[in-house]
N, C-alpha and C positions, 0 to 999 in steps of 0.2 A: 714431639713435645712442644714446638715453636708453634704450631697450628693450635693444637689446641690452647696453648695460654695466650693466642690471640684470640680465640673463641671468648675465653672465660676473660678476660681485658672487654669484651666489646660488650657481651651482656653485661656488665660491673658497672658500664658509663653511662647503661638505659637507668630512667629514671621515672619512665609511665605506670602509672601503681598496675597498669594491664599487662607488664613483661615479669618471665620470672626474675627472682630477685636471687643473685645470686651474693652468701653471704664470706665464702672464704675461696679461694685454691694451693694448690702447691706441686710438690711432687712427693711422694712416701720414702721410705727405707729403703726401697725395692726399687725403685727409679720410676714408679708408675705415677703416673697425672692423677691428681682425682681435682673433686671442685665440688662444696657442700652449698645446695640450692635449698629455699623452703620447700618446703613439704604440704602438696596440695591433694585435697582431698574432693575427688568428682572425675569426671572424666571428660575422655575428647570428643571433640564435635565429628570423627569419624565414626566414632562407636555410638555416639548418641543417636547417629541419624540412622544406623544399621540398625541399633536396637529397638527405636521407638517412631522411625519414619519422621519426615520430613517436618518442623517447623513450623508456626506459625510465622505468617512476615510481622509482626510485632514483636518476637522472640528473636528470629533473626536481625530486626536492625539495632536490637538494644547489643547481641553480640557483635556485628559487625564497626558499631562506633566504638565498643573498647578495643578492637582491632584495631582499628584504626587511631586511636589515640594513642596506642606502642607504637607501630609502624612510622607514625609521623616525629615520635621521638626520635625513631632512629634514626630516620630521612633527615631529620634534624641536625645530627649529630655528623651525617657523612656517611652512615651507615644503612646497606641495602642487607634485609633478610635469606630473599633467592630461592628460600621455601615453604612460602606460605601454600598450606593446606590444611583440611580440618583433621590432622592427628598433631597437628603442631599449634592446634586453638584448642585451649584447655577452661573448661568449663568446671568451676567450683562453689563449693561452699566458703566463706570467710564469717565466721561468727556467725548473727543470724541472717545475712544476706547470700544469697541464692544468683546461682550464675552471676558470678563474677570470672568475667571470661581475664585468662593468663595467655600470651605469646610466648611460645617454647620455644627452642633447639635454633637458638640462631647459628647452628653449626657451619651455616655456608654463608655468615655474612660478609660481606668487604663492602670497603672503603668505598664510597663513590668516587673516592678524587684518584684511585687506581683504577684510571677505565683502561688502560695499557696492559693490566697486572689481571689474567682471566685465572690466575691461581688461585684455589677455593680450599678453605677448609679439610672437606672429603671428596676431594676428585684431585687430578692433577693438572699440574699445565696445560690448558688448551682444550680441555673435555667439556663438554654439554655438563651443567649440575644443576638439582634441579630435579623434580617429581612428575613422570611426564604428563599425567592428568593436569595438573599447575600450573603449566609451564608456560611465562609470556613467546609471540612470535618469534619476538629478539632473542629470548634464550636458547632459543630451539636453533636459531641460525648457526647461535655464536658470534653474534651481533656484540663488538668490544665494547662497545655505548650501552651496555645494558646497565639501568639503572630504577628507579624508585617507583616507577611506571610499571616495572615488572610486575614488584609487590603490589600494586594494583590490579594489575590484571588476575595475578594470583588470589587477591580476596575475592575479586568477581565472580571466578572459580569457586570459591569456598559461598558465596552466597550463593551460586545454581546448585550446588551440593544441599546447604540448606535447607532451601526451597522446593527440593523436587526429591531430594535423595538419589539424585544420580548425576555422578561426574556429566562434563561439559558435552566430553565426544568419548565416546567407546569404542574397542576394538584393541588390535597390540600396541602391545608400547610404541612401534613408529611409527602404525597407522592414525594413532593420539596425534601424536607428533606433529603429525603432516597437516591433520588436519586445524588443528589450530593457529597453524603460517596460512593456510586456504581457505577454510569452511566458515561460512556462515554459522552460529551457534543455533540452534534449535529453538525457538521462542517458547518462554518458559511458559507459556498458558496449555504449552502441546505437551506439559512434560510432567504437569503439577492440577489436582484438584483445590488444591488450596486456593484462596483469592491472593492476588499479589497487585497491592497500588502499584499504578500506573506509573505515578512516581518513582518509587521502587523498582518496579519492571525496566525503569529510563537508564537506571544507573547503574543496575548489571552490565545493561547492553548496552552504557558508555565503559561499563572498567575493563568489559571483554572485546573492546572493539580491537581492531587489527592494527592500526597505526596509533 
């Protein structure tokens, strides 16, 4: 119960109109958590890409800066997310406006200033957490300094997703793993028909770089 209404305390203190907005919590009769968030109508940038393929890079940078306008809230705040991916980038309608992108499930966020404390949300003491498609070098090690850089490498992530429709590196879960502590990422021109600026192309492969 302490977890999660640290959860529901951390989302409460985001204040980027791109994070959900969460409007009450408590606990019930029954001793169960709950937590009442708006009610968003569209879907996620995992299922968007599955259903209708890859993105224009116009489409993508207009979602990737309202990501990044939550994320930098929270970074702001003290607060790192841990799992950014595109089922946790929520693409909506708001009145007559169209993708208006939403940052979900800050369920693994912590503190920056507990770089000591690798206690998370949903994992326990001392475990990897964390999406292994997503996942920065540092998370992967259990690197204690993991911090706001993470969530950057993690959108990096979420724009090759974008861009190409297909995660960074393939394979099992800790062949993933491995390779994003190792591997060179695959340049997005070998992976995508679409045109992608140069520019654009620069800043994936600085958000996914290794250090």
């Amino acid at each position: 119960l302490r977890r999660f209404e640290r959860e529901a305390q951390a989302t409460a203190m985001l204040s980027s109109p791109h994070s959900i907005v969460l409007y009450d919590f408590g606990i019930g009769d029954e001793g169960v958590f709950y937590y009442v968030m708006e009610l968003l109508e569209g879907r996620d940038l995992k299922t968007l890409v599955q259903d209708y393929g890859p993105v224009p890079a116009e489409r993508a940078i207009h979602l990737l800066r309202a990501a990044c306008d939550s994320l930098a809230d929270a970074h702001h705040r003290g607060l790192i997310h841990r799992d950014v991916k595109p089922a946790n980038l929520f693409t909506c309608r708001r009145g007559r406006e169209f993708d208006v992108l939403k940052v979900l499930d800050f369920g693994l966020v912590r503190d920056a200033e507990q770089s000591n404390d690798l206690t998370t949300l949903r994992s326990g003491a001392g475990l990897t957490s964390g999406t292994p498609g997503f996942m920065a070098p540092e998370a992967v090690l259990g690197d204690r300094a993991v911090g706001p850089r993470a969530d950057i490498y993690g959108l990096g992530c979420v724009a090759y997703w974008l861009l190409t429709g297909q995660t960074v590196f393939a394979g099992t879960p800790l062949s993933v793993l491995v390779q994003h502590v190792k591997e060179a990422p695959p340049p997005l021109a070998s992976r995508t028909e679409l045109e992608v600026p140069p520019r654009l192309d620069e800043i994936v492969r600085a958000c996914l770089a290794k250090d």
